[in-house]
Every structure is written in C-alpha cells, then in structure tokens.
C-alpha angles and dihedrals in degrees: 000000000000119000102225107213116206126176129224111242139129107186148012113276128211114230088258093045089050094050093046083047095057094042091056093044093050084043094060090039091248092111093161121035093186125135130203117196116195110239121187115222092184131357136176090013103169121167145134123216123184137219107281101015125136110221128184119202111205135161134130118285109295086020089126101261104131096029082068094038090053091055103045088054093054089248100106116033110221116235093223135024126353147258113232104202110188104207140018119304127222109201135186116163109148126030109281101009114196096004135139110222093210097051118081121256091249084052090044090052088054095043099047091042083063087039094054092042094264113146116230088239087056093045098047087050093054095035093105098044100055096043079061101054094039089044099216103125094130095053103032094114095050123104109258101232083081088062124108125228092262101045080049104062086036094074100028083065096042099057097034079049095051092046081089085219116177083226117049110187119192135174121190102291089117086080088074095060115075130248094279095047093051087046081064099041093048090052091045085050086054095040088057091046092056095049091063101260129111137255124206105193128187107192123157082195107092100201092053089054095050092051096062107016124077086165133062145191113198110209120202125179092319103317126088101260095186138345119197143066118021095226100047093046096053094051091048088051091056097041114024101183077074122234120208133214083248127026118189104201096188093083085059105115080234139048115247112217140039143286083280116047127355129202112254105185141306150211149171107221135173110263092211098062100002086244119148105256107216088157110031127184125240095244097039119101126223150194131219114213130196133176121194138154140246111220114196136354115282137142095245107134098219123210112191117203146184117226104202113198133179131234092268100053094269119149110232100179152314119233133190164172108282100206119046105224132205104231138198127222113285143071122317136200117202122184139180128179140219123212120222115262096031102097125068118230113265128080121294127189120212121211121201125226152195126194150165131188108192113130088341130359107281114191115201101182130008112179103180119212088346091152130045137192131170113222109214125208115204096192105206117080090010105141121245089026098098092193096312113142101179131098114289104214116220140074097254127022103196114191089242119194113258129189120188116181133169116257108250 
C-alpha cells in the first residue's frame, strides 16, 4: 500500500502571495492542507510457484506487476504478509540495475555480482563469459555513463543471468535489446528452466511470453485475476468475457438463430489427434467445426462461413462455403481447415455464421468471436525465420516457394 500526498492548491503563488499564505494558515492553527489518500498496489496476492517452473506475469499498465516484482526481489517491503522465497534470486528489473555510472563496466560487473551475492571468486571465473554474452569487450573499461541503453541492459543481464541463481526474476528490460540480443536472453532463460530452477517473466510481448512460459499469472488492477495455462490466460486477457476452444450452444437458455437454422455448437481442434487447440503451433495445421440445424423445408440456398479476427479487432479473414445449398431439415457439420504455416502467431477469435443471399443478404445466425485459439511460435527451428527473433508483422505468414539463383 502507497499513501498518495496531494496538496491543496488551486493556483501558482507569487513569493509574497506564499508568505501571506503561511501567516494566515499558522494563524488559523492549519499549518499543512495537505491530503494522503491510501492506493493498493496489490492486495490478497496469494500463489505458489515450484523449482523449475516457468511463470509469466501479464496484466494491462498499473495492473501491479512491478510493484510484485519489486518485492520478490527485497527491494519493496510489502505492507502485509510476506514472500518466502527458497534459493538465491537473480533480478533484474530496470536497465543497469545496481550500476555506478562513473565506474567502468569491468568495475560495475564487479560491483552488481556482489550486489547480487556473487563471490569475487565467482565473478572473476565467469568475467569472460559474461562480457561475451553482453559483447562489450571494447568498451568494458569505460565508465558506464557512456553506455547506451542497450549496452546497458546487455551487461546488467549478463551478468544477473550468469549469477546461476535458482530464481531468476525479469521485467521487461529485454525490449531495449535488439532482436539478436533477445534471441540470447530468451535461450539463457531457457537455459536456466531446464536446469531445474524458476523463472518469474514480466513481458507485455505475447508471443515472447508464449515461447518460454507454459505457466501464467494474470494481474488486474492489484489482485491475481487468473493463474494457469498461457494460452488460455492470455485469451481470456484480450477477450474477458472469456471465449473456448468449443462452445455447445445448446445449453444456452435461447436458441440462437432464426425460424429458419440455429446454431447447435462449435469448436477449433487439432486434425492430427481430434483434440481442441486452444495453443496451436505455427506449423500445425486445424479444423473449425460448426454444427447447426435446418429447421424446415425452403428453397433458401445457405453459405456458412468463419469470420477470423485478431486480438486487436482486425479482421483476418472471412472464409465459406463455396457453393450455397438448398437443405433439407435436419443437423449439419460444417468444417474448414487451416494449413500450418498460414497463420501468424498471435490470438485469433472465430465467429460462426450462418447466410443467404437470395433477393437481399439474409443472416440467420452471426456468433462473434465465439471461438478462440492462441498460435505459438517456438522460435527456434520455425521455418522462414533464419535465426530472426524478433515479431513478424502480418496476419498471415504462408511458406511461399522461393527460388534464388545466381545471374548468369
């Protein structure tokens, strides 16, 4: 809990005007008009995590990320309860935590490791190896207040990665290094997961998050929202009210639809083992379902179709039927599949419809964002990417057939 001080003033006061002021407040015994107003940062936090796990805080600006960060390194007391942390932390949670901008980045190294509880011992055996990793060399025995950002936070997470703590604690500082430098820090996070410790993560950048945490803590506004899968937690984060992988609308207290067709259920599944895919991965391919009813005998010719939008309200794409058929009364699957490496990583929600486009165009049922699935990139190995780490921008991202050749 902070206490917020305000002061109670409406306007700027010349030097004559402020000493008349406090004459007439002591005066009248109402020396100080200022207010404090008590704000909680974060309140009824309650969790678990275990040796080895990989954990992802999100959660919108303000949301109490930080603040929890801050006191699961030491740094912040907290006002009630406590954090028992079993193991030594590694931190870094702002660029060039723990540095002195006049000493040299050879001196700093020195200084932050014993910061961090590294012996000198300990520090002078892994020197070269985090000047390495933060490539610096050429400028390791200049004073750090010459640095730039990024050759800042290159060496405040080389050497807060090389610690080899069993808790390894990270805002989002990694957004100052470039694409190759993340590329490092992501496979030292992963290096540090394997090896049985944990990894507590703070990324605004989904698909960084996706790539290294199975596990997830949703924030809001100081109170654990949701804790659990990844994927599901960060549909739920773009959409609240909260859309599945399958939806049975039959157990909705109304039809949806009209007098003629009602939507019956949906879902998005794996083709390979008929499984939901709520995560998919970028190369695996899927299938949208939706099962609806005819209700009586006409001659409207129907089109089903899929509406694909992305996180932020984009329209992807709209797929259906090719060819309007006449139907008679009964149940009805339709199905469209997407083929790996079509989608670009991100979330996408998928609305069901029904249509008919005789005299005018006639919808009989339009579910949006009915269905949800999250795309995951792994990164490494995912074709086109060469190496690159960094966001791919596009709806869709196709293997398309290349052909380079030398000009004769």
């Amino acid at each position: 809990m902070y206490r917020i001080r305000s002061e109670e003033k409406k306007r700027y006061l010349t030097l004559r005007d402020e000493l008349a002021e406090g004459f007439r407040k002591l005066w009248n015994g109402k020396l100080d008009q200022s207010t404090t107003e008590e704000f909680w940062a974060l309140k009824d936090i309650n969790f678990d995590i275990y040796p080895g796990e990989v954990v992802g805080i999100i959660g919108r600006n303000g949301a109490g990320k930080s603040t929890l960060l801050k006191i699961l390194s030491r740094i912040t007391p907290p006002t009630k309860g406590e954090a028992i942390l079993g193991g030594r932390v590694g931190s870094l949670l702002e660029v060039g935590t723990g540095f002195h901008p006049e000493l040299t980045g050879r001196e700093n190294i020195y200084l932050s490791g014993a910061i961090l509880g590294m012996t000198r011992a300990e520090i002078k055996r892994k020197f070269d190896e985090i000047v390495a990793f933060a490539d610096i060399e050429k400028f390791i025995d200049t004073p750090v207040k010459r640095y730039s950002s990024g050759m800042y936070v290159r060496l405040a997470f080389g050497v807060a990665a090389h610690l080899e703590p069993e808790i390894l604690i990270v805002d989002e500082v990694l957004a100052v290094g470039d694409a190759q430098f993340q590329k490092k820090c992501l496979g030292k996070m992963g290096e540090v997961a394997k090896g049985g410790r944990t990894v507590l993560f703070v990324s605004h950048s989904m698909p960084m998050i996706t790539s290294l945490c199975p596990k997830c803590i949703l924030l809001d506004a100081g109170r654990i929202s949701q804790m659990g899968s990844t994927s599901d937690l960060i549909i739920y984060y773009f959409n609240p009210e909260s859309s599945p992988a399958s939806v049975d609308f039959t157990k909705f207290p109304q039809p949806i639809g009209d007098e003629y067709a009602i939507l019956l259920a949906g879902s998005v599944n794996k083709i390979d083992f008929e499984k939901l895919a709520t995560e998919v991965q970028i190369q695996e391919p899927i299938k949208v379902q939706m099962k609806y009813r005819i209700l009586q005998k006409t001659h409207i010719k129907f089109v089903p179709n899929f509406h694909f939008y992305q996180s932020d309200g984009t329209c992807a794409f709209v797929s259906s039927d090719q060819e309007a058929k006449i139907m008679d009364p009964g149940d009805y699957i339709a199905e469209c599949r997407i083929p790996g490496n079509f989608l670009n990583e991100g979330v996408y929600f998928v609305g069901l419809a029904l249509s008919s486009f005789e005299s005018t165009v006639k919808v009989h049922f339009y579910e949006k964002n009915t269905l949800s699935f999250n795309v995951k990139d792994p990164i490494e190995g995912t074709p086109g990417r060469n190496g690159y780490i960094g966001p791919i921008p596009g709806v869709v991202r196709p293997q398309l057939k290349w052909n380079v050749a030398e000009m004769l």
